[in-house]
C-alpha positions in Angstrom: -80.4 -9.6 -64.0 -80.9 -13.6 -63.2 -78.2 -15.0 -61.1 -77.1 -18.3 -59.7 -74.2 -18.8 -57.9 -71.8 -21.9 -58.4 -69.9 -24.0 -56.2 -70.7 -25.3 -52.6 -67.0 -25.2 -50.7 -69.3 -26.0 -47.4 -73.1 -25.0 -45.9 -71.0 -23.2 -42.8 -69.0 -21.7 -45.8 -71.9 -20.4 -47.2 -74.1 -19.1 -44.2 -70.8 -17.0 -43.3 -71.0 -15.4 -46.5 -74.1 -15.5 -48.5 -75.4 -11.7 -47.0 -72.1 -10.6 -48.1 -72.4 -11.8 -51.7 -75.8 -11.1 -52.5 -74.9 -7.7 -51.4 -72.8 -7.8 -54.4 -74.3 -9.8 -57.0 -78.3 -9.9 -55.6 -80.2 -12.6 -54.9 -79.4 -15.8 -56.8 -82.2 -18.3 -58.5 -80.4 -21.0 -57.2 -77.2 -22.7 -56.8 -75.7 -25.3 -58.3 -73.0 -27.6 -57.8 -70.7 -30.5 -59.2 -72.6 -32.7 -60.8 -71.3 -35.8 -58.6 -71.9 -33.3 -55.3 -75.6 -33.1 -56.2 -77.1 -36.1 -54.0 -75.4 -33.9 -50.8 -78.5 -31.6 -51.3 -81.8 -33.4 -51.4 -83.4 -30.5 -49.1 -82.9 -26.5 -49.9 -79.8 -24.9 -48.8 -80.4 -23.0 -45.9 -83.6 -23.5 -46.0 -84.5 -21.8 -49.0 -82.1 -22.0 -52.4 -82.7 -25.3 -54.6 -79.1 -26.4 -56.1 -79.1 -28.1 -59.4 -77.1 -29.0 -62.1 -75.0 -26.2 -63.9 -76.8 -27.2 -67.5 -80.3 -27.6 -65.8 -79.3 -23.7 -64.4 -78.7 -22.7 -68.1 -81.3 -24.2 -69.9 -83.9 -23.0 -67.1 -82.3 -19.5 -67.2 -80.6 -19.4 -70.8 -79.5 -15.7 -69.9 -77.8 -16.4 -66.4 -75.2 -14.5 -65.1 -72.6 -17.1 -63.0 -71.2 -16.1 -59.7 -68.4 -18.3 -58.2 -68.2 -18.8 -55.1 -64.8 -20.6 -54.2 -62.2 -18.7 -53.3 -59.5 -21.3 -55.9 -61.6 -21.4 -59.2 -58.7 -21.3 -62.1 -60.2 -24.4 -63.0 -63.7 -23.5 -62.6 -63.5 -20.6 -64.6 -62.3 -22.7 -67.3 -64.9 -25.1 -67.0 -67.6 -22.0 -67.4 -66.0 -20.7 -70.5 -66.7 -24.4 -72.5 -70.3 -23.1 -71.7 -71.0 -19.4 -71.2 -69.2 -16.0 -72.5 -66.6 -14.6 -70.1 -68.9 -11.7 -69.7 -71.7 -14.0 -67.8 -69.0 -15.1 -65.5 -68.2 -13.9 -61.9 -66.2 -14.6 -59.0 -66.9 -13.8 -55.5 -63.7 -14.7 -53.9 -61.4 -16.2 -56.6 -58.8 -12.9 -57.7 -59.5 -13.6 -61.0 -60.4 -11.5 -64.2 -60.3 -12.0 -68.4 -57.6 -11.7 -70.2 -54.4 -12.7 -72.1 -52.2 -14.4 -70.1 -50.5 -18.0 -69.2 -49.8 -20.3 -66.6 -46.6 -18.5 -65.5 -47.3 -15.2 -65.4 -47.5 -13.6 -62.3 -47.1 -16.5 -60.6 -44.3 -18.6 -61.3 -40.9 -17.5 -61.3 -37.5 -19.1 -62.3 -33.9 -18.3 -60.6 -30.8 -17.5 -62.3 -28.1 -16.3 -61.1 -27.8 -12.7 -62.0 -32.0 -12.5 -63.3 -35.5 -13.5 -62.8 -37.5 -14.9 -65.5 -41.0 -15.1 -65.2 -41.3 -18.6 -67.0 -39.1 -21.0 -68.7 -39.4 -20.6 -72.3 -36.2 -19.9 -73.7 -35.1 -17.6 -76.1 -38.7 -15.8 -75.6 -39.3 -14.9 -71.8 -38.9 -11.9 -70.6 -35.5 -11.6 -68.1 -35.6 -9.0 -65.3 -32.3 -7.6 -63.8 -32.2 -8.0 -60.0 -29.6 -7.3 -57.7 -29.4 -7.2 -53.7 -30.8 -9.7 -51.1 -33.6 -12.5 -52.1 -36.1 -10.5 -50.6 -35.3 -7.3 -52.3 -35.0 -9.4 -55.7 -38.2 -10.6 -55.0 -39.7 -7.3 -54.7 -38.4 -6.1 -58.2 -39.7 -9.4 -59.9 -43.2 -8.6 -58.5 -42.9 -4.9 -59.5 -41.7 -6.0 -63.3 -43.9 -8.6 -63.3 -47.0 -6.1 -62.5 -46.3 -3.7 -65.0 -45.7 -6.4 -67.3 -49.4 -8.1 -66.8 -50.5 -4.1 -67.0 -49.5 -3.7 -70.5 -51.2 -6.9 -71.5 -54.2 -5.8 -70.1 -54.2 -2.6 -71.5 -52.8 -4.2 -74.6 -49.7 -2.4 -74.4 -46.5 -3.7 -76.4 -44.5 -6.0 -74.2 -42.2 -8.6 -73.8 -44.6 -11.4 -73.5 -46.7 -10.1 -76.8 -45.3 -12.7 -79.5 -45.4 -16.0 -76.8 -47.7 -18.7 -78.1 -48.4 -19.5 -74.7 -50.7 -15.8 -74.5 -54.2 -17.0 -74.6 -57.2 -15.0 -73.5 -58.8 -17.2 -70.3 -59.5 -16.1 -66.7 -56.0 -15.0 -64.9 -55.2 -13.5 -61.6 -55.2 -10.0 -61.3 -52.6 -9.1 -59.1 -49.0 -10.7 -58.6 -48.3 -13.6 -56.1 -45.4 -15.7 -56.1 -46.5 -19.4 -55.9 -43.5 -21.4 -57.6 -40.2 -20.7 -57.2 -37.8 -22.4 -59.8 -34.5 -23.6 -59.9 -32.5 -24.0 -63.5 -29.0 -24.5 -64.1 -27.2 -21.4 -63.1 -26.0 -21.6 -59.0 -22.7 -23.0 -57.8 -23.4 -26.8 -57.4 -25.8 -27.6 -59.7 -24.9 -30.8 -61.5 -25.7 -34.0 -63.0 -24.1 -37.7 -62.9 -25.6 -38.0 -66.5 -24.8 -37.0 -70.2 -27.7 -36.9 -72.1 -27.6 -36.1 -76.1 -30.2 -33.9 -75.9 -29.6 -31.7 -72.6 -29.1 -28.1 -73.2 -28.0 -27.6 -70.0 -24.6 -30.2 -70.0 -22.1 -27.5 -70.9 -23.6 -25.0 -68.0 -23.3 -27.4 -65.1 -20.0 -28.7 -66.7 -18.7 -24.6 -66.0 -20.5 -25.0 -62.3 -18.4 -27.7 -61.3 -15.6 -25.0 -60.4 -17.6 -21.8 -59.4 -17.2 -21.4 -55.4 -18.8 -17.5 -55.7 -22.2 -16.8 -55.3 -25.4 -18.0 -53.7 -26.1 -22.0 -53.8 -29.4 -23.2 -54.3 -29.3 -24.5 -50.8 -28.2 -21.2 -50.0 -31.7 -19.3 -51.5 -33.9 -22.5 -50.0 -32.5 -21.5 -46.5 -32.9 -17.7 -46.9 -36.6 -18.5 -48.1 -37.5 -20.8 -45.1 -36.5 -17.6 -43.2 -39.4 -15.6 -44.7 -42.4 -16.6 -42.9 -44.8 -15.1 -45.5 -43.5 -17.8 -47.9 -44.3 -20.8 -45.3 -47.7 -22.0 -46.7 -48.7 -24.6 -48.5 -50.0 -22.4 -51.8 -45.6 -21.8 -52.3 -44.1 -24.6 -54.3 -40.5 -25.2 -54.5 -39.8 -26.9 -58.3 -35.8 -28.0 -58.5 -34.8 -28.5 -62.1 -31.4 -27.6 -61.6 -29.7 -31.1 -62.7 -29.8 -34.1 -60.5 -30.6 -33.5 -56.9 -29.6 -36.6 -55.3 -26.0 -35.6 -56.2 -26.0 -32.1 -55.0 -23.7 -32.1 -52.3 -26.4 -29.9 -50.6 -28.6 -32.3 -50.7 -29.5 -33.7 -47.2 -29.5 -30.5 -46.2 -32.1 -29.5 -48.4 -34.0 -32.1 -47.6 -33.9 -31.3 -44.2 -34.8 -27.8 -44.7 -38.2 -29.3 -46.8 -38.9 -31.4 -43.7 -39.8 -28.3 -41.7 -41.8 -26.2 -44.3 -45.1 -26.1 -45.4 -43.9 -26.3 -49.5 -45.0 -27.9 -51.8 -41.6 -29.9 -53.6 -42.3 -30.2 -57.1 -38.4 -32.5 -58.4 -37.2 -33.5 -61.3 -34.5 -36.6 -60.5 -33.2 -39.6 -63.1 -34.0 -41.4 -60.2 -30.6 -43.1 -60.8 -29.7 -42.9 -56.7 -32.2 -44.2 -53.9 -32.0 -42.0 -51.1 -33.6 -43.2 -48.1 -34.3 -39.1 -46.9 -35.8 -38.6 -49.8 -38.1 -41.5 -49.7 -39.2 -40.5 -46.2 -40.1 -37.0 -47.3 -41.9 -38.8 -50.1 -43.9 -41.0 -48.0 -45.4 -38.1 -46.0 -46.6 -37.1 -49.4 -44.3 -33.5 -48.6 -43.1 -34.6 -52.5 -46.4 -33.2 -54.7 -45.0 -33.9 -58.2 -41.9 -36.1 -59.0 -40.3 -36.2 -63.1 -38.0 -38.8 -64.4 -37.3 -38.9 -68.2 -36.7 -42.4 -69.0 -37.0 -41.9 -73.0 -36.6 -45.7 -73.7 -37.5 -48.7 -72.7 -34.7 -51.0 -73.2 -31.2 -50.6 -71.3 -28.7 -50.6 -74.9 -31.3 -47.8 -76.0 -31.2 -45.8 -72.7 -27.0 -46.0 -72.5 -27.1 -44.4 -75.9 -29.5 -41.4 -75.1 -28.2 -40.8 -71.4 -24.7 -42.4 -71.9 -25.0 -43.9 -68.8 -25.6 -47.6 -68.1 -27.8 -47.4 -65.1 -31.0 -48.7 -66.5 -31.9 -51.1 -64.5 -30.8 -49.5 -61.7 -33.2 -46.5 -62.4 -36.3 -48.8 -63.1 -34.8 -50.4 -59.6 -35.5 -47.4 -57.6 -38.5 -46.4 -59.3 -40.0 -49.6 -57.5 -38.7 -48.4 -54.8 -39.5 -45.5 -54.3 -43.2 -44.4 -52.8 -44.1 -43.3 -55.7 -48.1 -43.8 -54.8 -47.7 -40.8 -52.5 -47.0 -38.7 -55.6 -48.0 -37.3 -58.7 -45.1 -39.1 -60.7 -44.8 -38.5 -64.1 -42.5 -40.6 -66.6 -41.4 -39.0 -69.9 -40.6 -40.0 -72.5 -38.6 -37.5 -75.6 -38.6 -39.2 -79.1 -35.1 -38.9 -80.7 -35.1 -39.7 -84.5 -33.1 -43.0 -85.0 -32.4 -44.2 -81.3 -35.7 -44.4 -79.5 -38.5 -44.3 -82.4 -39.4 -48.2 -82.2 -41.6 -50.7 -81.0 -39.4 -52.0 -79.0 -38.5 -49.3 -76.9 -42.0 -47.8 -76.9 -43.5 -50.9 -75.4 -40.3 -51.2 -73.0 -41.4 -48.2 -71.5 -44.8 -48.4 -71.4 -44.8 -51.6 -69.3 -42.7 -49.5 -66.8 -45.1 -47.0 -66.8 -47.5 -49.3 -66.3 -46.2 -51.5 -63.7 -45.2 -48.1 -61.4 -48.8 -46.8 -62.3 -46.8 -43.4 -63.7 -48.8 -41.0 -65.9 -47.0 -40.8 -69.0 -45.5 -37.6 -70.4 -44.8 -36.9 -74.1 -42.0 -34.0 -74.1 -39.3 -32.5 -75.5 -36.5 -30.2 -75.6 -35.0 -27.1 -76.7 -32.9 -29.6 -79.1 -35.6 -31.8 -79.9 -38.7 -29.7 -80.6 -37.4 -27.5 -83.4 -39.1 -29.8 -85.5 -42.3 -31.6 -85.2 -42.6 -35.3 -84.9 -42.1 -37.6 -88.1 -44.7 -40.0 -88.8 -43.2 -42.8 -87.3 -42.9 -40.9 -84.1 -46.9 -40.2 -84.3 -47.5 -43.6 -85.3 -46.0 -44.7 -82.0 -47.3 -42.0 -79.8 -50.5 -42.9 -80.6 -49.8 -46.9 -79.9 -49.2 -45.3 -76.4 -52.0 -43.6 -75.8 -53.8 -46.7 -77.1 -52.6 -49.1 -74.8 -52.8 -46.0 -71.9 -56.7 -45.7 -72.8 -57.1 -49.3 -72.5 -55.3 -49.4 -69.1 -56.9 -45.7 -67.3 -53.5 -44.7 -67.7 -53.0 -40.7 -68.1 -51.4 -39.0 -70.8 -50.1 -35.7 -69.8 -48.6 -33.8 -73.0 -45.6 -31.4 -72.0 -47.3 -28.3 -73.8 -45.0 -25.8 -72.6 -42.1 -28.2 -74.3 -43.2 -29.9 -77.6 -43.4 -28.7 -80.8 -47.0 -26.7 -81.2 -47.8 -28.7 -83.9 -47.0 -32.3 -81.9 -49.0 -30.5 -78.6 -52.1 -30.2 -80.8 -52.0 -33.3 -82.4 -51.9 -34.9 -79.3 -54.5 -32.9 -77.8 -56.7 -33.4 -80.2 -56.6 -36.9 -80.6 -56.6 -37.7 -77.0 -60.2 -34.8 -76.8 -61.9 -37.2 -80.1 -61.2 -40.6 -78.9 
């Protein structure tokens, strides 16, 4: 059997563990590398292996086997699938193995008040029962949640079996909570706007006088408590209406301050909060959201029925939004924000802020794909977006299949 093993994480890296893995997988031919690392390695590594290109490895041995050797290779293992069978690909360190499976699974969960759900599709996730302290519900999500990937392996029925979001790709084979995720379910969630499309409105509207039971603040402390959860591969993602106006919320804040988490918000950005913006700067703040969906104020009061428009654009200067991943989103609603107008509006915000844009939708709006008008104008977006090295980040897990494809598609061919 011909090997080569991929990926330099360091030379040190390597020297520590290259008698280990060859134990496993034999010698290799060679390794290869990133294309753009190749310059590093002019001379053999260690002495003796010559690294090349990854196509150079498979045209020189066209009937390779491919041993990974970083320890994080999701990515990398969908990079080696665009070129090789699943059956020619290894991992050394990475806890990975092929099968059906999503983004979620296994390592995402989302926090209601009386359940776990392992993702956030509605209507189609699977919900587990928990009971008892956070620790204890924890347990019982990762012992559903195991079972659960078990049966997909073994191609059991189960609740996940019908979800278009189960593709066959390289997932992790054993359960470990890395995002924890807040929806609208826990006494003081709310939101200072209306939006015609929220699903959530007439949840947080019921909040507003539930005293009983576990705040989110409440959970976020309890979690800062568990020192196995203190790392920087845990990400906190609050989704659970507007932060800024959670009464919890400099407290929370606070509490963030300390960790090691990764924040991952979703905020209207209609309130600057000079805490927040602090935590932001010290780039603590890995992903921030804001749905603007229009780019004019009249067409903005109509969709969020609020007239804060310029104040949101306001903070969005303000804020340090270069120490973040920011995304800006934007959810086509027939009749109010399907025009020129607003499109360009909103993609000179986008622009100016250097935000990637996000096409999405909701559980109102994605029932039904795009019209024509609304692809004609998604695509003068990503037009102007290409011409600018802006990003285009299509919410897959949101839109309509049909719209996620055609935007994939177009932005793969052009």
């Amino acid at each position: 059997m011909t090997n080569i093993f991929y990926g330099i994480p360091s030379e040190s890296n390597i020297r520590n563990n290259i008698d280990k893995w060859i134990n496993v997988a034999g010698t290799p031919e060679v390794f290869s590398a990133k294309d753009e690392d190749l310059h590093k390695y002019q001379t053999k590594l260690l002495g003796k292996y010559d690294v090349i290109s990854l196509d150079e490895a498979l045209k020189r041995y066209p009937s390779v086997d491919v041993w990974v050797t970083y320890r994080k290779a999701d990515n990398t293992g969908k990079m080696l699938l665009t070129k090789i069978p699943p059956e020619k690909i290894h991992f050394l360190e990475a806890d990975l193995e092929y099968r059906r499976g999503c983004n979620f699974l296994g390592r995402h969960l989302f926090y209601r008040q009386n359940n776990f759900s392992p993702c956030c599709i509605s209507g189609k996730c699977p919900i587990i029962q928990t009971s008892g302290t956070i620790s204890q519900r924890l347990t019982q999500w990762k012992d559903d949640v195991t079972k659960l990937i078990d049966d997909i392996r073994n191609e059991k029925p189960n609740k996940c079996q019908n979800c278009h979001l189960l593709n066959y790709g390289f997932w992790h084979k054993s359960v470990k909570l890395s995002v924890l995720g807040f929806l609208q379910d826990l006494p003081g969630d709310e939101c200072n706007f209306n939006c015609v499309y929220c699903f959530a409105r007439k949840k947080l509207d019921r909040l507003k006088d539930d005293d009983e039971g576990l705040t989110t603040c409440d959970i976020i402390r309890q979690l800062s408590e568990m020192p196995e959860l203190d790392t920087e591969d845990f990400a906190i993602r609050l989704a659970n209406g507007e932060f800024c106006v959670n009464k919890y919320c400099d407290e929370m804040l606070d509490i963030f301050s300390k960790t090691k988490w990764k924040i991952v918000l979703r905020s209207n950005c209609s309130i600057y909060k000079e805490k927040l913006a602090t935590l932001m700067e010290s780039g603590r703040i890995r992903e921030l959201l804001t749905s603007l969906d229009a780019g004019t104020r009249e067409t903005f009061k109509k969709i969020k029925q609020v007239d804060c428009f310029d104040k949101v654009v306001e903070n969005l200067r303000k804020y340090p939004l270069d120490k973040t991943r920011f995304l800006l989103k934007y959810i086509f609603l027939e009749g109010l924000n399907d025009n020129e107008t607003d499109v360009d509006g909103f993609y000179e915000i986008a622009k100016e802020i250097k935000a990637i844009i996000m096409f999405s939708a909701d559980y109102k709006t994605n029932a039904t794909p795009y019209t024509k008008k609304m692809r004609e104008l998604t695509l003068r977006i990503i037009n102007k977006a290409k011409a600018d090295s802006i990003k285009i980040h299509p919410d897959n897990g949101y839109l309509n299949p049909q719209d996620a494809k055609f935007i994939k598609e177009y932005l793969t061919q052009n």
